[in-house]
C-alpha positions in Angstrom: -83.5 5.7 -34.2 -86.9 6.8 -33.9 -88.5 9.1 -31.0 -90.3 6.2 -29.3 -86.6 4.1 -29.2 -84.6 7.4 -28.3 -87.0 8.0 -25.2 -86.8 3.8 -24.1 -83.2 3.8 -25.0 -82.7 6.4 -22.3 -80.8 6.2 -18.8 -80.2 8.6 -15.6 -76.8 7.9 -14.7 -76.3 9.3 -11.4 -72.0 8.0 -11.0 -69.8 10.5 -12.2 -66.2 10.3 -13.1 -63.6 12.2 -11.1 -62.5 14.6 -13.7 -63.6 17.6 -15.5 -66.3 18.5 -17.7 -64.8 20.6 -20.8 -67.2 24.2 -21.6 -67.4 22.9 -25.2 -69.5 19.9 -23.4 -71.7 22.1 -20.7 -72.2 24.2 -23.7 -73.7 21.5 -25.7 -76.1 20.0 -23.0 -77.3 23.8 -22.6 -78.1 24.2 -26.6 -79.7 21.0 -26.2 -81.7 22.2 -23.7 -82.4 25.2 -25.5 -83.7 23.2 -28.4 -86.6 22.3 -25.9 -89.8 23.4 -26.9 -92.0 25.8 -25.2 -95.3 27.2 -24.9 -95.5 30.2 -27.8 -91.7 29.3 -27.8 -91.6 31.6 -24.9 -88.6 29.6 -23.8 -89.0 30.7 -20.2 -85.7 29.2 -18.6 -82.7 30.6 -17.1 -79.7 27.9 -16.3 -77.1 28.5 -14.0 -73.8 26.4 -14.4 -72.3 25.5 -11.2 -68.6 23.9 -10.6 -65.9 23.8 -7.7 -66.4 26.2 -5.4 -70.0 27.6 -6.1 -71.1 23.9 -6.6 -69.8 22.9 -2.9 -71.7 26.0 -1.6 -74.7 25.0 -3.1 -74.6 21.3 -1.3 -74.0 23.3 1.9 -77.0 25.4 2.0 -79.1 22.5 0.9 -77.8 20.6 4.3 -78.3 23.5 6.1 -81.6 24.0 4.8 -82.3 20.3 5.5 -80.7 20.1 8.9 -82.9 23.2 9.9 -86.3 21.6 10.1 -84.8 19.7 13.1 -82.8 16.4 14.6 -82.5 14.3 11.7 -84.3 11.4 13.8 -87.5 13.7 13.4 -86.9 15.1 9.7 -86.3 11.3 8.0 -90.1 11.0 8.6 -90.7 14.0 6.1 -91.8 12.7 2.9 -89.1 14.7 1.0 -86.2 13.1 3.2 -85.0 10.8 1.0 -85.5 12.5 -2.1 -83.7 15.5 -0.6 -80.6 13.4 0.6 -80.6 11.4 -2.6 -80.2 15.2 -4.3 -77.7 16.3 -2.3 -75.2 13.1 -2.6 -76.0 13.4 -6.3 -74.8 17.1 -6.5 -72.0 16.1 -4.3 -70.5 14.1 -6.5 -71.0 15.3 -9.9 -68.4 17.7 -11.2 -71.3 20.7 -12.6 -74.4 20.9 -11.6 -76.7 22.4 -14.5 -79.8 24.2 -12.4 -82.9 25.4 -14.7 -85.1 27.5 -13.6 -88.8 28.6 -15.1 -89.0 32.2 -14.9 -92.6 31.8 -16.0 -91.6 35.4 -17.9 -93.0 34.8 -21.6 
């Protein structure tokens, strides 16, 4: 397959299965990641794996952080309401959530 197909051939599946994801997997969707290239290969990224308990905390602050611009009557009409929300069912429901950060450190 070349690039062009690879990139066309490509989906975001956002339904997740109800069971585990193994660390031999998490670990290969990090390399991967890491195989990413970078400006000067500065590779400027720091991931954070989260699952169970750490995961659940993260949906929590982001509907706290969400609930705290107001009465949800008056936050839908944000731009970012949907987007956020979408996010947050998303992260809800997958087993890890994979967050990478730029450190912008090169």
């Amino acid at each position: 397959m070349n690039t062009m197909d690879a990139i066309r051939a490509r989906k975001s599946v956002r339904s997740f299965q109800d069971a585990p994801v193994s660390r031999e997997v998490i670990e290969q969707i990090l390399l991967a990641g890491m195989e990413a290239p970078s400006t000067k290969n500065s590779q400027p990224w720091k991931y954070y794996v989260l699952q169970s308990k750490a995961k659940v905390r993260l949906v929590q602050l982001m509907k706290d952080g969400l609930a705290s611009f107001g009465p949800e009557e008056n936050v839908r009409q944000f731009p970012f309401y949907a987007s956020v929300v979408n996010s947050i069912r998303v992260m809800d429901s997958a087993p890890v959530v994979i967050l990478v950060f730029n450190t912008g450190i090169n």
